[in-house]
Every structure is written in structure tokens, then in C-alpha cells.
C-alpha positions in Angstrom: 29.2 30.0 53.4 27.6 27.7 50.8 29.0 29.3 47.7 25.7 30.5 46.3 24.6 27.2 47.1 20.2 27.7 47.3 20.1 26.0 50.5 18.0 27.5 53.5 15.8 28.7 50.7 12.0 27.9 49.2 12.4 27.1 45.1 10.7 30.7 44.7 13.6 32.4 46.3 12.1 33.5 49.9 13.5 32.6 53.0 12.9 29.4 54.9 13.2 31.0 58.1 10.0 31.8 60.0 9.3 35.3 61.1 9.1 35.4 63.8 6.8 37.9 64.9 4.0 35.8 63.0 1.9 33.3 64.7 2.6 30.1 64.3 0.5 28.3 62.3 0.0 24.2 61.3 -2.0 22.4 58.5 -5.2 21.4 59.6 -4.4 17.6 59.6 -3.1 18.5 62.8 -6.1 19.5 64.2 -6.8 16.7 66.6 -9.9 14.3 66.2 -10.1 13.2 69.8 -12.1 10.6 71.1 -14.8 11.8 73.8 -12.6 11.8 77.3 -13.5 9.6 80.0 -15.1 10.7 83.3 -11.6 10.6 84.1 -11.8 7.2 85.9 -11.5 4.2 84.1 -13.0 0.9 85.0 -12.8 0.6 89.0 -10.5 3.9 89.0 -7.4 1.7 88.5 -4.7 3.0 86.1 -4.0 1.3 82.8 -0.6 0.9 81.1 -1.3 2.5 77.3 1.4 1.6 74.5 2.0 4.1 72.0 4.8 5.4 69.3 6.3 8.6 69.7 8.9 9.2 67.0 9.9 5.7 66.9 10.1 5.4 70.1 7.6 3.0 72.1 6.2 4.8 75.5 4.2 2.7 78.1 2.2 5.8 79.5 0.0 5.0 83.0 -3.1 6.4 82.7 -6.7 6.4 83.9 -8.0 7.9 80.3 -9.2 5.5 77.4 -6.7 4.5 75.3 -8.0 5.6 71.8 -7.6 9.6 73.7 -3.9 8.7 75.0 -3.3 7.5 71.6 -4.5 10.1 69.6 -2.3 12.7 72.1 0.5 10.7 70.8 -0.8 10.6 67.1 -1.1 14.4 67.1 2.3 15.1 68.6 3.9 12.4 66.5 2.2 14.4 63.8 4.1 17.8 64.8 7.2 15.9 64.9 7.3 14.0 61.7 6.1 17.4 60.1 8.7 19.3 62.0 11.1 16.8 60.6 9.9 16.6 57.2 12.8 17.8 55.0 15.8 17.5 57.6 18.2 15.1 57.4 17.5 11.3 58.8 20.0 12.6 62.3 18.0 15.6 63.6 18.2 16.4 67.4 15.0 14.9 68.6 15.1 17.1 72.0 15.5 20.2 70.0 12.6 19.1 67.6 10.3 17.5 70.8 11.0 21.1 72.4 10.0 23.0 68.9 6.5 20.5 69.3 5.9 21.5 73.0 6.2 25.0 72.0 4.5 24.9 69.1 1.9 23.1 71.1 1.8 25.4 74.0 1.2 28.2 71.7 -1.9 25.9 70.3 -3.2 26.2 73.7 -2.3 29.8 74.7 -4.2 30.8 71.6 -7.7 28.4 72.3 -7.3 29.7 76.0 -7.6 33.0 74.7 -10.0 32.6 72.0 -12.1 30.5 75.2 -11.9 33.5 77.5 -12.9 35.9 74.5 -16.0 34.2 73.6 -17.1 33.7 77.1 -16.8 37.6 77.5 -19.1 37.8 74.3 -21.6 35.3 75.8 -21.6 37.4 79.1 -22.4 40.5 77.2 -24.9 39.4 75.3 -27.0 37.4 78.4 -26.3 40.8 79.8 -28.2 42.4 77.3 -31.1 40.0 76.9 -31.2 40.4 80.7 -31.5 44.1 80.7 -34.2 44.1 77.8 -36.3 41.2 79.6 -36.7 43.9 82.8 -37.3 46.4 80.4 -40.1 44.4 79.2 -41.4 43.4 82.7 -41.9 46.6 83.5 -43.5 47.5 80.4 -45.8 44.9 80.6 -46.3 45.3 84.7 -47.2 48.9 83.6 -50.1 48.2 81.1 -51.3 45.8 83.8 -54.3 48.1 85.7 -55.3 47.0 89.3 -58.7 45.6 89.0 -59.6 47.1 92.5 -59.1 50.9 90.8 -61.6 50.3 87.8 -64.1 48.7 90.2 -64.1 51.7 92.5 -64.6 54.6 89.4 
């Protein structure tokens, strides 16, 4: 034990410790401002080496994106990590805190998948309904319509 000691505790007393039945959630520098994506193919559809930092470390990443996208994909999760670390001492475990990121990632995307499908459904009920009321209105509009042939013969 650590004798009283306050460690593995906030200044006000609570736990440090996440609960972990609550989402988890991150400041919103680490919302990403990506660069518009390529068509996917870069110029003549040939790969390109891309430097970037990573936690100190220096990847060469082949890629047929721009490199201002592959580098701001290493920004943000260079971003988790150094916030991640923030606090720790200077010999973390970086494979613990790179598998902390890619879950803390994954759940990023798990939750914009979900929010994604969600408004889709929302979109799809609503063109249902405008839809529905444009027949409603066809026929409305089809039924004030009188044949000219009927008044012509009366």
C-alpha cells in the first residue's frame, strides 16, 4: 500500500480510475481536421513513401493517399498517445498505451458508425413521409382535375 499516500487520486479526492461503464470520451482537440481524401489514387496510381512521427518514433508508411491525410492520421493518434501519457512516468509501456489508443479509437468509430446508421434511418423516414404526402397530394389535385370531355357533353 502507499501509506495514505494520495496517489491514484484527482486533488478533489475522487478516483482516477475510469468507470467503466461510461463512454469514453476525449477533448475536442482530438477531433481530427483532416485534409479532403484523395480519389484514392495518387498521381499515376503509384504508391508514395509518407514520413511521419508516431510517439517518437519515425514510420515510413506506403500509401497512395496525400500526405497532409497520412499525416494528420498520425497527428491524431500521436495526439491520443501523448494525452494518454500525459501524467505517467517518462517509461510507460508504449504497446499497452498504442493498444489503449486503438481502442479508444475503435470506440470513436463504433460510436460515428452508429450515429451514421441512426441518422440515415431518420433521413429514410422522413423521405418516406414527404413521399407518402406528395401522393396524397397527387391524388388530391388529380381529383379536382374534371375531364373536359364530361362538361362538354352536359
Amino acid at each position: 500500500m502507499h501509506g495514505g499516500s494520495s496517489r491514484g487520486r484527482r486533488l478533489d479526492g475522487r478516483s482516477r480510475r475510469r468507470d467503466p461503464t461510461a463512454p469514453l470520451s476525449h477533448p475536442r482537440s482530438w477531433v481530427p481536421r483532416l485534409p479532403v481524401r484523395s480519389d484514392g489514387v495518387s498521381c499515376g496510381g503509384v504508391k508514395q513513401s509518407v514520413q511521419v512521427e508516431i510517439a517518437g518514433q519515425t514510420l515510413s508508411i506506403r500509401t497512395d493517399e496525400g500526405p497532409e491525410y497520412v499525416r494528420a492520421l498520425a497527428d491524431y493518434v500521436d495526439a491520443h498517445l501523448r494525452e494518454l501519457a500525459a501524467g505517467k512516468k517518462a517509461t510507460f509501456n508504449l504497446s499497452r498505451m498504442a493498444l489503449l489508443v486503438a481502442i479508444q479509437i475503435a470506440d470513436e468509430l463504433f460510436r460515428e458508425k452508429d450515429r451514421n446508421r441512426r441518422l440515415r434511418c431518420a433521413v429514410d423516414e422522413h423521405l418516406a413521409t414527404v413521399r407518402e404526402r406528395l401522393r396524397e397530394h397527387r391524388a388530391h389535385i388529380e381529383s379536382l382535375v374534371v375531364p373536359s370531355t364530361h362538361e362538354e357533353s352536359t
